[in-house]
N, C-alpha and C positions, 0 to 999 in steps of 0.2 A: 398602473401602480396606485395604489390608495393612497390618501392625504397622509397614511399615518406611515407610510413607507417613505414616501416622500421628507417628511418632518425628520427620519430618522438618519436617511443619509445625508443629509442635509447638517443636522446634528455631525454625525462622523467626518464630514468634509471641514469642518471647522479643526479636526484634530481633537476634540474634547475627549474622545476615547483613545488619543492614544494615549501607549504607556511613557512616564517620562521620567526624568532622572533626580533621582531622593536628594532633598533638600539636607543637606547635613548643617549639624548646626555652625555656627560660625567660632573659631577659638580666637580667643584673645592673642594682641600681639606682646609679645614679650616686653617684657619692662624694666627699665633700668632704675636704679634704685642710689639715692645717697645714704650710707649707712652708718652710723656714728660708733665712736665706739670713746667712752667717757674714762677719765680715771675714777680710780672707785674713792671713794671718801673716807670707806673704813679701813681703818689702817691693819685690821687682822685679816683684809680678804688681800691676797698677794696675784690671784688669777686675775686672768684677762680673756675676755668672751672669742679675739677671734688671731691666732696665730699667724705671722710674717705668711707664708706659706697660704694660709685660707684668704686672706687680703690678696696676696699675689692672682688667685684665681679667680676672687669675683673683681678686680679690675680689668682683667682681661677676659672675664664675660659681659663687659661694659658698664659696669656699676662702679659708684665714686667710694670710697671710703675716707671718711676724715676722722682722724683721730687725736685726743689728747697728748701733749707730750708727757713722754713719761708712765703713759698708761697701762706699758710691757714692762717696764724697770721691773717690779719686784717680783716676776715672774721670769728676768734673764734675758728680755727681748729687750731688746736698743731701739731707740729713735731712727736708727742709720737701718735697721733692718726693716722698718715698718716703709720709712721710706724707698727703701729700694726697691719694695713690692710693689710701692705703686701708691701708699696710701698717702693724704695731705694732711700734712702733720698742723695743729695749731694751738697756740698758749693759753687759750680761755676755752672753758667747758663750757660758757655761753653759745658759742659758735659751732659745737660738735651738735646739740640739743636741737638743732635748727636743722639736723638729715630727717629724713620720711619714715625711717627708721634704726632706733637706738637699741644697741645687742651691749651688754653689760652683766657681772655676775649678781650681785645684791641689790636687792628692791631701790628704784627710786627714794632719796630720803627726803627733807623736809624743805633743802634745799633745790636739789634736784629738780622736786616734782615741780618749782614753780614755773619753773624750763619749759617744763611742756606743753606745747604746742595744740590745736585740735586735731585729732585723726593721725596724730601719731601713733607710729608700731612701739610697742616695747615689750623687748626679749629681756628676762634676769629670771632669776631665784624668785621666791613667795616667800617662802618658811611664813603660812599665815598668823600661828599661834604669837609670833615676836611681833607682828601688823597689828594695829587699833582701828577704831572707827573709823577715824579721821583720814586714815590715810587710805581706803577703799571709795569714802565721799571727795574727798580731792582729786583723783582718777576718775571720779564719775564727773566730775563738775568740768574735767578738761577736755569731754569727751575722747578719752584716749583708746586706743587696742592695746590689750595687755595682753600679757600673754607669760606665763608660767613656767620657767625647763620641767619642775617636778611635776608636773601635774600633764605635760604632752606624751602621750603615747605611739606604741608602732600598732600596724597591723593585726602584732600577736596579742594585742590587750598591755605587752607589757611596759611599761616605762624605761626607755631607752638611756635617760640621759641621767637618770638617780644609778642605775644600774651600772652605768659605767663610772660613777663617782663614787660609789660603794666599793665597786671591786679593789681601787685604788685605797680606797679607805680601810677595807678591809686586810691588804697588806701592809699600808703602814702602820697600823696601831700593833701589827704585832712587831713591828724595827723601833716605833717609838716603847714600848714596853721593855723593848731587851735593852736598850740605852739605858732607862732607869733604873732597870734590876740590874744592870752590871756599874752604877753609880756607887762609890762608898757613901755620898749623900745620903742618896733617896732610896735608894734599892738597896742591895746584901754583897756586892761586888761578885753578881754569879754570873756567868756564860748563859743564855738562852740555848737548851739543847743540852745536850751533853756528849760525852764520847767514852771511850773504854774505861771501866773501871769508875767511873761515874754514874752515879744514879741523873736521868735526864728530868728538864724540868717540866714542870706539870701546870698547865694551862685551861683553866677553867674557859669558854665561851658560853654564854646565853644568848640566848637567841637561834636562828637557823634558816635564815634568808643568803641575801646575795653578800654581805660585808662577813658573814660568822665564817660562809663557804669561803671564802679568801683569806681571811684570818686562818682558818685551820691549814689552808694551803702551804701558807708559809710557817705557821708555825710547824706541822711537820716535819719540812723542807729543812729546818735548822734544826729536829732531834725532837722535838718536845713531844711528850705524852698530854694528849688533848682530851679533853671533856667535854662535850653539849649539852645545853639545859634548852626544854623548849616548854611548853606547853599544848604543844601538838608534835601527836604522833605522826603524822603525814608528813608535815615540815621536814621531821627529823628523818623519815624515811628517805625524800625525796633527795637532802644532802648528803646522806650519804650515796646514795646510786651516783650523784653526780661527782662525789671523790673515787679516786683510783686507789685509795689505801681506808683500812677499818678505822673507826673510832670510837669511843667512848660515849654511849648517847645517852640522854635520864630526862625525867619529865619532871616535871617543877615542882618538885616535893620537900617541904623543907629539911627535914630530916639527912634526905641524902645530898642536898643542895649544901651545906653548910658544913658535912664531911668535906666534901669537895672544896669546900673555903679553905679551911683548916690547914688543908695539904697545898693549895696552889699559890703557886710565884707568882703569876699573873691573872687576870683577869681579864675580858672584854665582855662590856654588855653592850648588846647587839639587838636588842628588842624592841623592834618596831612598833608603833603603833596607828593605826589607821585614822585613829581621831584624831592626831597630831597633840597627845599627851603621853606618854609613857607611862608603864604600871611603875608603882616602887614596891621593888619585886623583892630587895634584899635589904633588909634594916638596919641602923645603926649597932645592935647586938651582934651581930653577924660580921659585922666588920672587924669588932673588937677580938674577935675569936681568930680574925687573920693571921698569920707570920707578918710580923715585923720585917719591914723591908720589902714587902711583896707590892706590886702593882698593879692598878687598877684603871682602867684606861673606857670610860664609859662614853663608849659613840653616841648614845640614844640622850644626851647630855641638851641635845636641839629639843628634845620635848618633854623634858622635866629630867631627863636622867634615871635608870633601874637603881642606881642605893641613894638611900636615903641620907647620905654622910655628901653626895656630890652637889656641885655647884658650878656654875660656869667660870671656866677660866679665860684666858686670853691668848696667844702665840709670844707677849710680851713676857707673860709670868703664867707658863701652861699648867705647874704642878702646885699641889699642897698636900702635908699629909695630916692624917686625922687615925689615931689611936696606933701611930706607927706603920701606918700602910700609904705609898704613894698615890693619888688621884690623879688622873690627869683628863681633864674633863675642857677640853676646848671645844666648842661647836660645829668650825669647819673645818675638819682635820686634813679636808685634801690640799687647803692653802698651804699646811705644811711641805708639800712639793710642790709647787705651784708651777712650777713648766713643764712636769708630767699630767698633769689635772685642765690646763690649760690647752694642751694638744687632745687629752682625749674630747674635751667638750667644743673645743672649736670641730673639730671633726663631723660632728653632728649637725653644728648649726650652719656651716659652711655649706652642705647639703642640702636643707631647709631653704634658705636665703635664696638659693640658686633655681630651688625650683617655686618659689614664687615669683620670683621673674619671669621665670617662663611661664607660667600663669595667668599670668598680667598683673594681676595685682591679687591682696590679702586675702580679701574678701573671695575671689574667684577658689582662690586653694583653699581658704578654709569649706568649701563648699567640696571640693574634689575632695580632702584628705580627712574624714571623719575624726579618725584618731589624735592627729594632730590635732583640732577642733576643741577638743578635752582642756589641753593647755589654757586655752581662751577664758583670762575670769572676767575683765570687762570687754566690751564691743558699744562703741558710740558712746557710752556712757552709762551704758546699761549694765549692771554685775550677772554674770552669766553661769556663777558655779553656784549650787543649788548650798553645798556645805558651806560656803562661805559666808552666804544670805543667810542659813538659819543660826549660825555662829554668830554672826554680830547686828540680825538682828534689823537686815536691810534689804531692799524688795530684791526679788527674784525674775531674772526675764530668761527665758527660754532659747539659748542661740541657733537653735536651730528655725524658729520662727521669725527671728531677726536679720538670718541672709535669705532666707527663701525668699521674702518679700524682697528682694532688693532686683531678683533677676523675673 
């Protein structure tokens, strides 16, 4: 046998050519997690980020919950029910701010944020347009994880958690609408809908997303003859396929926008805007042209509001009227039922929470779940949503460059 034959079984005898078994990577071990949950300080948010029920299940997937007392009251949930889920109830919001991670519905305030801790999670609201500098540099100085509901998506690209507060939204402003207009106050003391021998009532919508579609739903559902204003035809196409009954559609025209005034009880503007400003789409002339006693209920009120006559209200003193027509222009209309709004969105985070534990930790899921990833505006201290950097004006970091380095 030659040297080189030699060299080779020799080589083989060692095992170097056998085949052997794939190295898989190694998964994190699951993690337990304290998670806080604060009373909210504004007194028109009535929700709460995580329902008896959702608490009951992440203590008995091993995770603490501590909560504020009182934190459920104006959403219908008792101290006696959060504790029986499991969670540890206590009298200072000091001591909740001190969990790994705090789930709440509205931005950290002034007070709040001094709370925070470094390499803390936090789950709320943004609504950036109502945020200043100050409070995007103060998150960055505390090195914090932020983390956004409007702004996290699923899978499908779409936004899971606006979508499900929209729908809600979307049916209550047409119950808070027929409240007014059947008011001898504020409205004409009329029925919403109608029945035999009655002419039904007539319901303007603008807009044509996820809140006009549930608005139309119910208004329907109670008689009313409905109208859409969009300024896309697609929008308008698409709502309708998704309704089981015909409607009334029109493109944003003034002429036939302003017929439609004329004649409608109600109102809802429903018009989204991506920049987080709303067009003002219907002018104060346009209003004056309204019925007297008619309502006006303008959801889009969080980004400037579609008429020019609107202005933010409060849950304390929700109406005002201006040239004889009712306004009703609060911001967060789902706090109006705040322990249906409070189950739909604990439902989602409740899910969320669960499988970053099982993750190991933040960092690891935010690297699993792209979509969710979205949500994320700071990481370490770094602002990580490109619209929010060029809006006010402050450096920009890339989060997807910011966990890849870390593994």
């Amino acid at each position: 046998m030659t040297d080189e034959g030699k060299a080779f079984l020799k080589l083989s005898g060692g095992e170097a050519l056998m085949p052997r078994e794939e190295t898989l990577e190694r998964q994190p071990q699951q993690k337990k997690f304290i998670i806080g949950i604060p009373m909210e300080n504004d007194e028109n948010e009535r929700r709460v980020a995580l329902v008896p029920n959702a608490v009951n299940l992440l203590v008995r997937n091993g995770h603490e919950v501590v909560m504020e007392e009182n934190a459920g009251r104006a959403a219908h949930f008792s101290n006696e029910m959060y504790a029986s889920a499991g969670a540890r109830l206590t009298q200072t919001a000091a001591e909740v701010w001190q969990s790994d991670i705090i789930v709440k519905i509205a931005a950290p305030d002034d007070v709040e944020t001094e709370l925070i801790h470094k390499n803390q999670v936090i789950f709320s609201a943004l609504m950036p347009q109502d945020r200043n500098i100050s409070f995007f540099r103060k998150l960055m100085e505390k090195k914090t994880l932020a983390i956004a509901y409007e702004l996290i998506k699923d899978k499908t690209g779409a936004f899971p958690l606006v979508r499900s507060m929209s729908e809600i939204i979307g049916n209550t402003s047409i119950m808070i609408a027929a409240e007014y207009l059947s008011s001898p106050k504020y409205g004409k003391g009329v029925m919403l809908g109608g029945f035999s021998g009655i002419r039904p009532s007539e319901v303007v919508i603008v807009g044509s997303g996820t809140v006009a579609e549930y608005a139309a739903r119910t208004a329907y559902g109670m008689g009313a003859q409905i109208r859409v204003f969009d300024d896309s035809v697609y929008k308008m196409r698409d709502l309708q396929n998704k309704l089981e009954f015909r409607i009334s559609t029109s493109v944003l025209q003034p002429v036939l926008l302003l017929k439609a005034l004329k004649e409608a009880d109600m109102v809802v503007a429903a018009k989204h805007s991506s920049t987080g400003h709303a067009a003002c789409i219907i002018p104060s002339d346009m209003v004056k042209q309204m019925k007297h006693g008619a309502v006006i209920v303008d959801v889009s009120i969080d980004q400037g509001g579609c008429f020019e006559t609107s202005h933010p209200t409060s849950h304390q003193h929700p109406v005002f009227q201006e040239y004889g027509v009712t306004h009703y222009c609060v911001p967060n209309i789902a706090s109006r039922v705040p322990h249906t709004a409070s189950y739909s969105l604990s439902n989602h985070l409740t899910g969320l929470l669960l499988k970053i534990g099982e993750a190991g930790d933040i960092n690891h899921y935010i690297l699993r779940d792209k979509p969710f990833s979205k949500g994320v505006y700071i990481y370490n201290g770094a602002l990580t949503n490109k619209n929010i950097a060029d809006n006010f004006g402050l450096p920009f970091r890339d989060l997807d460059l910011l966990t890849s380095a870390l593994y």
